[in-house]
Structure formats: structure tokens, C-alpha cells
VEXDOLUM-22459 format. One line per field, with one value per residue (C-alpha): x, y, z; residue in one letter. Coordinates in Angstrom, 3 decimals, padded with zeros to 6 digits. Example, Ala and Ser with C-alpha at 12.3 -4.5 7.8 and 13.67 -1.06 7.14 Angstrom:
<rs>
px <- 012.300:013.670 .
py <- -004.500:-001.060 .
pz <- 007.800:007.140 .
r <- a:s .
</rs>
This chain:
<rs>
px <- -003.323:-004.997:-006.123:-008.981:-008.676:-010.486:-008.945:-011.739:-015.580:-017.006:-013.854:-011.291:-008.239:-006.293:-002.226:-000.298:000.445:004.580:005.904:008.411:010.121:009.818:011.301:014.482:015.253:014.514:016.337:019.261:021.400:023.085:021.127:022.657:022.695:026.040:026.362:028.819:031.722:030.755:029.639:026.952:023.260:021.621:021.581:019.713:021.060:022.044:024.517:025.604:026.558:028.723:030.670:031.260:029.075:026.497:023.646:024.544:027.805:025.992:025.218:028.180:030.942:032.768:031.609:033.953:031.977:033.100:030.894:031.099:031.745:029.581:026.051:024.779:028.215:027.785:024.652:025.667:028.743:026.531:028.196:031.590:034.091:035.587:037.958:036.871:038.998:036.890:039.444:043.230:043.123:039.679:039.623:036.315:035.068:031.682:030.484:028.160:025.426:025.206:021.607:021.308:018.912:016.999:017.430:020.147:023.837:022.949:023.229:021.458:023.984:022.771:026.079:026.571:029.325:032.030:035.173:035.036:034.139:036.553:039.582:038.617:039.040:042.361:043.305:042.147:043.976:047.162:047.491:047.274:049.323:052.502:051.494:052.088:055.418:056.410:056.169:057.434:060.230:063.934:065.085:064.202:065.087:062.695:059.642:059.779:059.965:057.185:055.415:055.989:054.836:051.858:050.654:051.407:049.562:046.612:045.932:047.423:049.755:052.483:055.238:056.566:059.228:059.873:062.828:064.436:067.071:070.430:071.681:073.291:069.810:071.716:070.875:068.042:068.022:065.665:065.076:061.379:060.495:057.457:057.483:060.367:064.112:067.049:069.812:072.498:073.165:069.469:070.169:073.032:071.425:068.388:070.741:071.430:068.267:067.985:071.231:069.461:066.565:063.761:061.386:061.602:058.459:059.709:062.024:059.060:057.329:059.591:060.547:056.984:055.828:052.616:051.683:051.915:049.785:050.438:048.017:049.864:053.814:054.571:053.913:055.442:058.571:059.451:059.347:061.676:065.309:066.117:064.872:067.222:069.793:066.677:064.511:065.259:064.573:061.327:060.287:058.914:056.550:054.246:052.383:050.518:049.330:052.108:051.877:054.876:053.767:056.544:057.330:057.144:058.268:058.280:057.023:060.489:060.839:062.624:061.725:059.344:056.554:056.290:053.153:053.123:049.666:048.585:047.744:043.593:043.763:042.650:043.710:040.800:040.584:040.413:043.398:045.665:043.944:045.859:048.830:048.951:048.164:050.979:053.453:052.634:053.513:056.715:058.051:056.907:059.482:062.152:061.556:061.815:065.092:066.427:066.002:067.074:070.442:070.879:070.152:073.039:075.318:075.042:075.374:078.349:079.766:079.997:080.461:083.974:083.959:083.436:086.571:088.763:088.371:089.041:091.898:093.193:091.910:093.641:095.815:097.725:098.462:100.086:101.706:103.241:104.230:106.211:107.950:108.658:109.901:112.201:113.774:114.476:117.149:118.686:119.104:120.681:123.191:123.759:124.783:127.205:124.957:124.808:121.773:122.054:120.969:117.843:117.288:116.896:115.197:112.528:111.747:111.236:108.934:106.641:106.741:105.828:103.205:101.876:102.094:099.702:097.463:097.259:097.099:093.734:092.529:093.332:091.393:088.443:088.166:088.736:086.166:083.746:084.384:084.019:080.485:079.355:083.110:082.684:078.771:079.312:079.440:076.634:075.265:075.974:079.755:080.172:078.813:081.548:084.338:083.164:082.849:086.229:087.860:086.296:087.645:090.503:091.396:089.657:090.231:086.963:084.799:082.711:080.045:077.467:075.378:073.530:070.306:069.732:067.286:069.460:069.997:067.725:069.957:072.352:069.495:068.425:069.319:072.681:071.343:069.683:072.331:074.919:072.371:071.854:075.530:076.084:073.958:075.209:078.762:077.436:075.890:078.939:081.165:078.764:079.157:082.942:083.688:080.867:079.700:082.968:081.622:083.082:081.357:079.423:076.648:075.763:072.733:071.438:068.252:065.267:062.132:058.235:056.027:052.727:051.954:055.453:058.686:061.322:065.279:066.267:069.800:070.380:073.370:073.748:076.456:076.861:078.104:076.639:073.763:072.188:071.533:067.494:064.642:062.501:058.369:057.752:055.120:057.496:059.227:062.497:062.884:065.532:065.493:069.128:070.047:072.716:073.863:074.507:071.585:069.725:071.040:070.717:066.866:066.690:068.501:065.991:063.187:064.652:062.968:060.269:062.216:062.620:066.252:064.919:067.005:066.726:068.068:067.726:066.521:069.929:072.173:073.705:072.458:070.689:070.127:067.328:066.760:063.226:063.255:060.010:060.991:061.020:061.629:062.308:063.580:067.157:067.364:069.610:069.537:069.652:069.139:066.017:065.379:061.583 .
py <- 001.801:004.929:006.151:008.949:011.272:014.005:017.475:019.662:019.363:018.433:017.612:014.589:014.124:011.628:010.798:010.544:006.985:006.346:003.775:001.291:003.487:006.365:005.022:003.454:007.009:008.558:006.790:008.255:005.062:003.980:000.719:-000.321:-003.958:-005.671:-008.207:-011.611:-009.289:-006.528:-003.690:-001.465:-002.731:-000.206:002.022:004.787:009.018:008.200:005.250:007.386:010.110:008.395:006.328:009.424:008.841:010.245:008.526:008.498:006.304:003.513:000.839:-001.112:001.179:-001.413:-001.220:-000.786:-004.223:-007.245:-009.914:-012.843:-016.148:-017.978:-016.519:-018.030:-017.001:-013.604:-013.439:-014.864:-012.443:-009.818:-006.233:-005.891:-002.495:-001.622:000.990:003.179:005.796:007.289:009.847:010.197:011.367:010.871:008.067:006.317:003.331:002.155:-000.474:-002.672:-005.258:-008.267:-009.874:-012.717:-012.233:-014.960:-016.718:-014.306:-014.319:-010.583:-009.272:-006.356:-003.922:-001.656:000.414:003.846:005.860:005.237:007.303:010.223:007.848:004.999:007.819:009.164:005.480:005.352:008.751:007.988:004.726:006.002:008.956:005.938:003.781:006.991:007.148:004.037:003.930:006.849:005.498:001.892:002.446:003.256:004.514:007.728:006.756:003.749:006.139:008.597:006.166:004.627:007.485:009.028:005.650:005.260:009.261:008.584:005.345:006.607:009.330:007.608:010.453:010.660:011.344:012.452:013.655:014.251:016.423:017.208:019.916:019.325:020.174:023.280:024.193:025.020:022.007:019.587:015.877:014.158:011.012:009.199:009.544:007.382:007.900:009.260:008.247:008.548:011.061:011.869:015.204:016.321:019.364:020.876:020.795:022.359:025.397:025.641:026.343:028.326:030.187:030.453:032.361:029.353:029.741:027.865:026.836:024.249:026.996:029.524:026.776:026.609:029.989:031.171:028.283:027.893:025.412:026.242:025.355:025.578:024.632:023.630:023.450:021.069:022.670:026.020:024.269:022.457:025.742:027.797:027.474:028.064:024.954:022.921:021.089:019.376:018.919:015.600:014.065:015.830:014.928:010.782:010.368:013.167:015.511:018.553:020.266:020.610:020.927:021.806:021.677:022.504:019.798:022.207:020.569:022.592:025.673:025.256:023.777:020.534:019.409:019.474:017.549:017.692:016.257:015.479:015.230:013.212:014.789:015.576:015.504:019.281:020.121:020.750:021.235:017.633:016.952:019.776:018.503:014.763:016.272:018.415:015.805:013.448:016.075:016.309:013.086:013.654:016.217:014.152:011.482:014.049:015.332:011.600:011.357:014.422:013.802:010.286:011.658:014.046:011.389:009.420:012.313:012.669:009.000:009.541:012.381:010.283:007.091:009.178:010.329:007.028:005.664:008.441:007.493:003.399:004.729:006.646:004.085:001.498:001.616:005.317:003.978:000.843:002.764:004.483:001.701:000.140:004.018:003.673:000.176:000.496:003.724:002.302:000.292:003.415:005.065:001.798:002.176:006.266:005.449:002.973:-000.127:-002.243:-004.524:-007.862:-010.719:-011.600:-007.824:-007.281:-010.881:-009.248:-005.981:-007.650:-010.001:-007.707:-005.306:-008.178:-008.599:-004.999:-004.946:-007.930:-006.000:-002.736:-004.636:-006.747:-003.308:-001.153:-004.090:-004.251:-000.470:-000.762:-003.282:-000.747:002.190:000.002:-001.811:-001.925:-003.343:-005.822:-006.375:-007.284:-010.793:-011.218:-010.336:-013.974:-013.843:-009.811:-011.051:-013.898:-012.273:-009.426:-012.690:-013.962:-010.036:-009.246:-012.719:-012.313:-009.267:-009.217:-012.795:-013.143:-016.561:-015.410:-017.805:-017.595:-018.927:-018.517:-020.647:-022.526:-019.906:-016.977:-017.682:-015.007:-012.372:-012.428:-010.810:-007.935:-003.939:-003.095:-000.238:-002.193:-004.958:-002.104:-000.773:-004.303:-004.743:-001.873:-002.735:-005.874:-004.560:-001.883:-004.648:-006.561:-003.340:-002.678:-006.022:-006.063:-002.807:-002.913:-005.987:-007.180:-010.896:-014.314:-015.611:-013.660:-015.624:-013.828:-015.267:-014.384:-015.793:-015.403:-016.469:-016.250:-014.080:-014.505:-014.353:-012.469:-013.071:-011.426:-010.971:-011.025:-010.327:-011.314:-010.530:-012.390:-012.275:-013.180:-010.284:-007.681:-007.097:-003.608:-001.516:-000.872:-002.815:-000.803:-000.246:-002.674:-004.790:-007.508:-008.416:-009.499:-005.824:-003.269:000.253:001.514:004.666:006.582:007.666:004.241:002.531:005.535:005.059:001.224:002.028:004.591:002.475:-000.675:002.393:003.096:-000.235:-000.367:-002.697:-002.423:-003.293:-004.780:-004.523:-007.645:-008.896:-012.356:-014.633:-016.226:-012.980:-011.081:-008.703:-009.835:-007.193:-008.715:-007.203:-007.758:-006.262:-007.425:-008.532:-007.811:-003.974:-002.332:-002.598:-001.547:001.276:002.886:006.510:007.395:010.610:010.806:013.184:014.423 .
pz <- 002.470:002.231:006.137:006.620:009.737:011.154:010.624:011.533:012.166:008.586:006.613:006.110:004.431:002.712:003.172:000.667:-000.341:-000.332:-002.691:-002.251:-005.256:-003.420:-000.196:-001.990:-003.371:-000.087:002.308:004.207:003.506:-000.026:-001.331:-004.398:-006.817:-007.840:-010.153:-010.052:-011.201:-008.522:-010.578:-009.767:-011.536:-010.412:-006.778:-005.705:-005.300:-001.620:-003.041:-005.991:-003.925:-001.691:-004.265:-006.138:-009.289:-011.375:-012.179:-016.117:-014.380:-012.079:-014.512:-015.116:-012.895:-010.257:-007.111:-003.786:-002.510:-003.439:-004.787:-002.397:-003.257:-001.232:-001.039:001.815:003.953:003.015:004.287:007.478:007.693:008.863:008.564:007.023:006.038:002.995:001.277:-001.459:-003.129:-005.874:-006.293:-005.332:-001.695:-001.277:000.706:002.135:004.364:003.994:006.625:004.159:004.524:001.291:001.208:-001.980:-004.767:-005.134:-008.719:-009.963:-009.941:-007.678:-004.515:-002.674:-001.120:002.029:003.426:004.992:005.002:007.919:007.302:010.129:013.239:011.818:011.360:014.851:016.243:014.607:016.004:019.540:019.524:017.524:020.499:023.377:021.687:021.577:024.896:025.509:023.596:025.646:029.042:027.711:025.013:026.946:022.692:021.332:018.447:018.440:020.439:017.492:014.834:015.874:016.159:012.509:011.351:013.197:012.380:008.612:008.958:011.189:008.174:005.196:004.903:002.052:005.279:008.930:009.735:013.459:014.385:017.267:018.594:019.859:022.821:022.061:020.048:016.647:014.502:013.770:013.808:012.289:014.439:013.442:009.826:007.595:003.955:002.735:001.610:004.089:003.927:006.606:005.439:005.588:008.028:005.894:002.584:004.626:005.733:001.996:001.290:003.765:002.822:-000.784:000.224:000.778:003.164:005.962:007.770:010.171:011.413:011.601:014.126:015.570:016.416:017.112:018.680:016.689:014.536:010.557:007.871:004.135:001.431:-002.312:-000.651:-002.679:-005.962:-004.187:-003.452:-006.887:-008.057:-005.786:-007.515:-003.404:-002.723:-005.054:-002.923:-001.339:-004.264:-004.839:-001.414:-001.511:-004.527:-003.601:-002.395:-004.354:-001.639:-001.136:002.175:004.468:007.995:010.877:014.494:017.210:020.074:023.604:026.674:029.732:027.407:025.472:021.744:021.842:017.986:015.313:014.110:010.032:008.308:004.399:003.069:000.128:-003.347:-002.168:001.430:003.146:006.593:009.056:012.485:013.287:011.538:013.949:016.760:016.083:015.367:017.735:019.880:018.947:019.354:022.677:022.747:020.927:023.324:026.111:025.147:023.872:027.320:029.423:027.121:028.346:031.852:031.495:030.430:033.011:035.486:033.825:033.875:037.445:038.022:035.920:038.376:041.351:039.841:039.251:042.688:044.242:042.206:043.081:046.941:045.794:044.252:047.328:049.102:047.919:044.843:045.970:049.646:047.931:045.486:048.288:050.310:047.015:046.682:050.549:050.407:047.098:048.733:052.030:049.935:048.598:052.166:053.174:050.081:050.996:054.722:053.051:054.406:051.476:051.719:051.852:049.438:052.478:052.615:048.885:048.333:051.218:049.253:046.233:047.727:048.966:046.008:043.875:046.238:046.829:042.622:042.357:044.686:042.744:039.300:040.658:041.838:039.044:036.806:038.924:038.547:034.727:034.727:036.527:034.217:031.234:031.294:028.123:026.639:029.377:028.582:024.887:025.675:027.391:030.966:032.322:031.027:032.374:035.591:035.723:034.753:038.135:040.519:039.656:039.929:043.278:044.303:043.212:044.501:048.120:049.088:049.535:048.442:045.761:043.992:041.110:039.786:036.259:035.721:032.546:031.448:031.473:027.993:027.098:028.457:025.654:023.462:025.850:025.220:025.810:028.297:030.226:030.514:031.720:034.503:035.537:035.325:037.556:040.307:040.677:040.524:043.188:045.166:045.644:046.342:049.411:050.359:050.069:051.375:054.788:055.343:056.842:054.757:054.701:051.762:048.953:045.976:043.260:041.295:037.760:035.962:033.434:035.659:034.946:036.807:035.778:031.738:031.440:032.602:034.235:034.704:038.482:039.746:043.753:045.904:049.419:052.104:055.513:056.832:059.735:057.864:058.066:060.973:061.753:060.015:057.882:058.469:054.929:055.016:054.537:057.648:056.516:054.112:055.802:055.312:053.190:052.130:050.725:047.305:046.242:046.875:045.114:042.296:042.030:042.591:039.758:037.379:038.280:037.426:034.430:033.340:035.499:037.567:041.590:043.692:047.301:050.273:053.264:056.223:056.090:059.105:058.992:059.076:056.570:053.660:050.029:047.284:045.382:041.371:039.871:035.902:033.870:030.233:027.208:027.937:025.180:021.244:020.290:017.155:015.272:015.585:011.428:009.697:007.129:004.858:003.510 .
r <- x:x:x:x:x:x:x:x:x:x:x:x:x:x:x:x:x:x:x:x:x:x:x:x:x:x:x:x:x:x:x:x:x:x:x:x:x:x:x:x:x:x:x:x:x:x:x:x:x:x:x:x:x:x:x:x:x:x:x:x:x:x:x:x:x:x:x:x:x:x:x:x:x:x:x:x:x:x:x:x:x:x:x:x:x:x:x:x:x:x:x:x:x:x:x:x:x:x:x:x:x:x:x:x:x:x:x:x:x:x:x:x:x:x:x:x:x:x:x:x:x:x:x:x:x:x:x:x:x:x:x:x:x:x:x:x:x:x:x:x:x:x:x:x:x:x:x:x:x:x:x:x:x:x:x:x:x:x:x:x:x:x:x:x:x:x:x:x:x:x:x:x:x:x:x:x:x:x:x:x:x:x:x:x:x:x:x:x:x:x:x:x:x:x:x:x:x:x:x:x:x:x:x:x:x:x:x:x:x:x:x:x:x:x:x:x:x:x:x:x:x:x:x:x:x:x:x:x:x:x:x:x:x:x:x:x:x:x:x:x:x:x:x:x:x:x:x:x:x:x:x:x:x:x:x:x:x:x:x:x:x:x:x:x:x:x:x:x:x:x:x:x:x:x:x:x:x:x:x:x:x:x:x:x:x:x:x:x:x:x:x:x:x:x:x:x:x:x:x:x:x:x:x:x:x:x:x:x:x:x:x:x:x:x:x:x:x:x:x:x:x:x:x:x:x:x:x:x:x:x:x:x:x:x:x:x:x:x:x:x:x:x:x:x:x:x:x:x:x:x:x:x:x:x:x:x:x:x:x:x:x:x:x:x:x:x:x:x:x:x:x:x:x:x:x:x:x:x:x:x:x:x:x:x:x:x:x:x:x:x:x:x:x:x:x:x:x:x:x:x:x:x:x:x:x:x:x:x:x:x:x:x:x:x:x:x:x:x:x:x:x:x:x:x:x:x:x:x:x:x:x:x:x:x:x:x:x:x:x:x:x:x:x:x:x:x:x:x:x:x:x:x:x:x:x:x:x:x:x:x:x:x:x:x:x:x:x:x:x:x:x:x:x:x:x:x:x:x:x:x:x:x:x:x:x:x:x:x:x:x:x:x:x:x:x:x:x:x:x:x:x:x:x:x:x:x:x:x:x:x:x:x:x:x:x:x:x:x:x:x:x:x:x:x:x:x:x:x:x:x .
</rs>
């Protein structure tokens, strides 16, 4: 309708009618028609622009929508996504609308362009999820693997490599990689390269601490002769941009983060700012690894301290005593005192005793240095095979008992069964060595605790118990220290686990392991090669 107003004393004027035309060509949205094969009818510039198209290419190009079988569905289906690659690398997602036309195999398409917020999603949630991984995953291997895959995912790169220094910082490893081939001789053929004159950005990173970017490397790098004892790796899948962003931890480089764009894809700001991101991430686990092993390696130091003392302990005095008892018979023979049959029948006895004694030590302590030989079995059948040792060589009664559900335990990280091994082991030394017990039960099960479920290890002995109750909220919980019982607690951390420390009502001391399952994925730490 036309509409008069006032715009000064005396005069009118008339708006401007706007046509149904005229707002179809306008609007900010692409409207478009498909037919029953879902190509374009017609669509207005807004549509054509974001598919790609000129307007001499509409009628009769396919569309990125496809034509729905059931009419009255689609209408009910309400919004809905799709990919559209006009062009290699140029990847778009459109959230569309499908509304019938009535009396014609036709459908009226409304849709708006979707990429940037959907890829920011897919960041956002890609950089929680490595956090995630990071604080969850006891592998490096399997944290960084992840990782690559989920950053060439996230951007539908052509690959990632992430690479990480060793310990005496004068090779790489590559440990997470998406994309590319595998080769175990990756880092050598790279110091070929290197040796042949090829630039090396990675290094460059690296060094400098500063992310690179390099527009056309791919091109650049088929063509450097320097780069030949690599070109083949790098050669599938095809890419172009290259980007290397250094993994700091601490304000030191610990690895490398290498991104392999797709033929079409440009590096922007918001693309550093996600990898950046997940390198962060990346050198955060690195990091957690690093301590991790340090952590063992101390363990390690006075696990070896703690069986020197057994062995003076025990096995050296006994030792003695058999040296002491075997020479008494050869003073006896150098006064001219022959010993007689009962004399000799006496020594032997007891050094066939005292050997029994050192052999059930010395395999107890064999037992403790090897856990993961004696883990390969199975948690359940390790755990026996301790029982009937410590029996065996202390004297003392020592039950377990498995529940039906430990079945599960046979399929569990081979870490985590030789921490879990260990503080059992460690439980039962403390209970051998101070408790002054009678009687000793070991228990080990797969229980649920709420919608998961969770591996818990228990020792219990009637001995003294422990010396002062603790402040815990939980009457029965004692307060224990020393070196032992710290590291029992750091190995249950390791897992997000907890070791628990009571006296019970009825006497004694119980060590009580809670471990939530599943913890983490085993991996295999390969080489791969961009």
C-alpha cells in the first residue's frame, strides 16, 4: 500500500512501494528452488554467492541440499546442516530450512551460511576435549595421538604431526600424527635434509620459540633437491600452508606442533590461535609425562634402598650364619677334633634350613623387583603367587580372596596393574615387617560405584594396629606416614585412585585401595613420518 505522511507544512510524500521481487533479491539470507534431483531452479544473488556461482550457473547446477524424500517430514525436520565444498579447500556449512511447493515435485530452500561459528564450536570443544585427555590419559603416546587426530579433524587438515624432544634434547620423536604414512626412521632422513642444505622450519620453532608460518611449502619443498630423502613421505596426502608451533612447558621447548593445510585453506589468526592453543595442551601432557617419570625414578631409588636393608636384613645375616656354621666344622678338623656323624648330620640340618630361608627371601625380593614379569598373567594370578611367597617365607597365615568379578582385571593397563601390584606388595611388607600379625587377608575385586565401577585392593591384619588416630571425618581412619605410605598414595593418584589407612574396631590395620575404571587406553609408542 502506498502511505502519505506529513514532511513539512504544505507538502506530502509517497514511499516507495517494495515488491515481493525486490525483497527476495534483497534479503541478507540465500533463498533458492531445487528440483526432485536437487539442483538449483532458480535462487536469488545472496544464494548464488554463497554456493559459489554465477548467476549464468544457477539453473540446473546441483545444489549442496538434498531433495528429501518425504515432503511432509522435511517440513517437519525444521533446521538441518550441510557440507558444501564449491572448491577444493573451500569448505562450507549452511544450516538450511526445506518448505514443499505445493503441486510440484519442488522445494523452497531458505539457509545461511554457518562455517565460522560451527568451526569455532569444533575448536572450543576440540581444546576441552585435549584437556580432558590430558588430565585423564596415563599414555603419551595415546594423549598426543589423540590430539593430532582431533586438530586434523577439527580443521579438516591434510596432517599433524606432534613431536617431542628426548631427554638429552638432540633428537625428535614424533609421537601423535593424523594424515600421513608411518616411518621409523623419520628423524634421520630429516637430519639428511638437513645435512643437504633444506630448510628446516620445525627446527627454527623450535629454536626461537615462536610459532612459524609458511604459505606454498609444499610446492617449495618438492622442489628443493635438499629435501629428497623425505620427499616421498611428504608427498600423500597433497598440502599447502604449513604451520610449526613449539610445545613450551615451564618456558622450555619440550616438542613441536606441525600443521599440514589442505590445497585452499589460508592461515588466519583464528587458525594460530587453535593451534596454539592445542600445543599448550601438548606440552601440558609432555610435561605431566615428564614429571610422572621422575616420580617413578625416585620411587625407583628407594624401592632399591628398601631392598638393600631386606637383604642385610635378612638374606646377608643368614648367609653369614651358613659361612659361620660350615667353618665351625673346619676348626673342629684343624684342632684334630674330627666331627662326628650327629655333629655333621646337625650342620647340615640347619644349613639346609637357613638355605630354604634365604631362597624364599631372595624370591620374594625377585618377585618385588620384577612386577610387570610377574603381572603378565593377570593382577588376580600376580597377587596369588605374592600371598603364597609371603606365606611361605614368614610363616605367617596369609589368605585371599578374588571375587568373581575380578575378571575384568586381566584387561587393564599394564601400568596400572604394576602400581596396584606394588601397593599391595607394600601393604603386606608393612604388615609383615610391624604389625607383629597372626593372620593377614588380602582381597581383590571389580565393584560398582555409582554409573562406573571400580578396582579395589584391601589388606587386613590383626596386628598392633597404628599408633594415634587421625582428625578424618571417618572415625575408624588413622593417620600413617612415612616414605612408604607416600608412595602407595601417589601411585593410587597416578590414576585418580586414593590408598585409605584404618584401625579397625576389632584391632589390627586394613589398607583399603579405591581406583575408578576404565582409566586409561594402552598405545604403542610408533614413529610417523609427514
Amino acid at each position: 500500500m502506498d502511505a502519505a505522511r506529513p514532511t513539512d507544512v504544505g507538502t506530502t510524500t509517497t514511499a516507495p512501494v517494495i515488491s515481493p521481487g525486490d525483497l527476495v533479491r534483497h534479503a541478507p539470507d540465500g533463498l533458492a528452488v531445487i528440483d526432485a534431483e536437487a539442483r538449483f531452479v532458480e535462487a536469488n544473488p545472496a544464494a548464488v554467492a554463497l554456493c559459489g556461482l554465477t548467476p549464468d550457473q544457477v539453473a540446473g547446477a546441483p545444489s549442496p541440499f538434498p531433495a528429501p524424500d518425504d515432503a511432509s517430514a522435511a517440513a517437519k525436520a525444521g533446521e538441518l546442516t550441510v557440507a558444501w565444498e564449491p572448491a577444493p579447500g573451500q569448505r562450507r556449512e549452511f544450516a538450511y530450512v526445506l518448505s514443499p511447493v505445493p503441486g510440484h515435485q519442488r522445494w523452497v530452500v531458505s539457509f545461511r551460511d554457518v562455517t565460522l561459528s560451527r568451526l569455532r564450536e569444533r575448536r572450543l570443544a576440540a581444546i576441552a576435549k585435549a584437556a580432558s585427555d590430558v588430565a585423564s590419559k596415563r599414555s603419551l603416546v595415546g594423549t598426543l595421538e589423540a590430539l593430532a587426530q582431533e586438530v586434523a579433524r577439527t580443521n579438516a587438515l591434510a596432517g599433524v604431526q606432534v613431536l617431542t624432544v628426548n631427554s638429552t634434547g638432540d633428537r625428535l620423536h614424533v609421537i601423535g600424527a593424523s594424515g600421513f604414512g608411518r616411518a621409523a626412521d623419520f628423524f634421520d632422513k630429516l637430519m639428511e635434509c638437513r645435512a643437504l642444505g633444506a630448510r628446516m622450519m620445525m627446527l627454527e620453532a623450535l629454536e626461537t620459540r615462536q610459532p612459524i608460518v609458511a604459505a606454498n611449502r609444499y610446492d617449495a619443498v618438492m622442489r628443493d633437491p635438499a629435501w629428497a630423502p623425505l620427499k616421498q613421505l611428504m608427498r600423500h596426502p597433497r598440502w599447502d600452508w604449513f604451520v610449526s608451533v613449539p610445545l613450551l612447558a615451564r618456558g622450555e621447548p619440550v616438542g613441536i606442533l606441525n600443521a599440514f593445510f589442505a590445497p585452499g585453506q589460508v592461515v588466519g589468526d583464528t587458525e594460530l590461535e587453535f593451534l596454539l592453543a592445542m600445543a599448550e595442551q601438548a606440552a601440558m601432557a609432555v610435561d605431566h609425562a615428564a614429571l610422572l617419570e621422575w616420580e617413578r625414578d625416585v620411587a625407583r631409588r628407594e624401592e632399591r634402598q628398601k631392598l638393600a636393608r631386606d637383604l642385610h636384613d635378612s638374606v646377608v645375616q643368614q648367609v653369614f650364619s651358613m659361612m659361620m656354621q660350615a667353618r665351625s666344622l673346619g676348626v673342629l678338623v684343624a684342632r684334630g677334633l674330627p666331627p662326628t656323624p650327629e655333629k655333621v648330620a646337625q650342620v647340615a640340618d640347619d644349613l639346609s634350613s637357613s638355605a630354604e630361608d634365604v631362597l624364599a627371601d631372595l624370591r620374594g625380593m625377585v618377585v618385588e623387583l620384577r612386577p610387570a614379569a610377574a603381572t603378565a598373567g593377570g593382577l588376580a594370578p600376580a597377587v596369588r603367587s605374592l600371598v603364597d611367597t609371603t606365606a611361605a617365607r614368614t610363616g605367617i597365615p596369609v589368605s585371599l580372596a578374588v571375587e568373581d568379578d575380578a575378571a575384568e582385571l586381566a584387561t587393564l593397563d599394564a601400568a596400572l596393574l604394576e602400581d596396584v601390584y606394588r601397593i599391595v606388595a607394600e601393604a603386606l611388607h608393612n604388615s609383615v615387617k610391624h604389625a607383629d600379625a597372626g593372620r593377614i587377608h588380602v582381597r581383590v575385586a571389580v565393584a560398582p560405584h555409582g554409573r562406573r565401577r571400580r578396582l579395589v585392593a584391601e589388606v587386613v591384619d590383626d596386628g598392633r594396629g597404628l599408633a594415634a588416630p587421625s582428625d578424618a571425618a571417618d572415625a575408624g581412619e588413622c593417620a600413617s606416614s612415612g616414605f612408604g605410605m607416600t608412595v602407595m598414595r601417589e601411585r593410587a593418584a597416578r590414576w585418580g585412585g586414593a590408598v585409605r589407612v584404618r584401625q579397625p574396631a576389632a584391632g589390627g590395620t586394613s589398607v583399603f585401595l579405591s581406583l575408578p575404571l576404565p582409566t586409561s587406553l594402552p598405545a604403542t609408542d610408533e614413529e610417523v613420518a609427514p
